[in-house]
Phi, psi and omega in degrees: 000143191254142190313303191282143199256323249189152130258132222263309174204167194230138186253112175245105168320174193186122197282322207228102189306311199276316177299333158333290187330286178315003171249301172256022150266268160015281197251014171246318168120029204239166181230138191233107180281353169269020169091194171247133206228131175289353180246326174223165188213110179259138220229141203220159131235188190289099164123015178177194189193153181258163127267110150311106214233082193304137176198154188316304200223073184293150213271129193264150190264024176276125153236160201281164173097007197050039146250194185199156181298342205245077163239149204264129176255153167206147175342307158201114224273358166309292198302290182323305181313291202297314160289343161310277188303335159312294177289006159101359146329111152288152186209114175266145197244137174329279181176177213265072172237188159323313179280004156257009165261348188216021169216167126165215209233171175233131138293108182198113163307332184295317209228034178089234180209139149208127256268149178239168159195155176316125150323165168291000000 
């Protein structure tokens, strides 16, 4: 049997508390079921949860080539970018192939940068 049963939540640091929200709540879709906490926040979808975690100087989750430890699958990654980009989001796309219709990072100063991709 194995010790770990579970992951419990992933701590993504966050410069701005209320624009984190507005990004995974608002416009990501996510839901915090304990409210808004000014320092920490937890933020759940379907197979997890985030802790949004405020600090001064957050450690940015950008690595080359603009990827990150941190992807999100959604349904279809155009239509998402493009309400992304609506909402004032940069969206960066994997590069100009097949495989930039269904990857690339979301830019978001608050809470680093992280990656979308098509679901399975």
């Amino acid at each position: 049997m194995p010790l770990v049963e579970d992951i419990g939540h992933i701590v993504l640091e966050v410069a701005d508390m209320d624009a984190a929200v507005r990004l995974y709540r608002d416009v990501l879709g996510f839901t915090l079921p304990a409210g808004v906490n000014p320092v920490w926040t937890v933020a759940a979808t379907k197979g997890g949860s985030i802790t949004l975690y405020r600090v001064k100087t957050p450690v940015p989750l950008i690595l080359t080539g603009n990827r990150t430890p941190i992807s999100l699958h959604v349904q279809n990654f155009e239509e998402s970018a493009e309400v992304l980009e609506r909402a004032g989001y940069r969206v960066m796309r994997e590069s100009p192939s097949a495989v930039a219709r269904a990857a690339g990072a979301l830019g978001d100063s608050a809470s680093g940068s992280i990656s979308t991709a098509k679901g399975p």
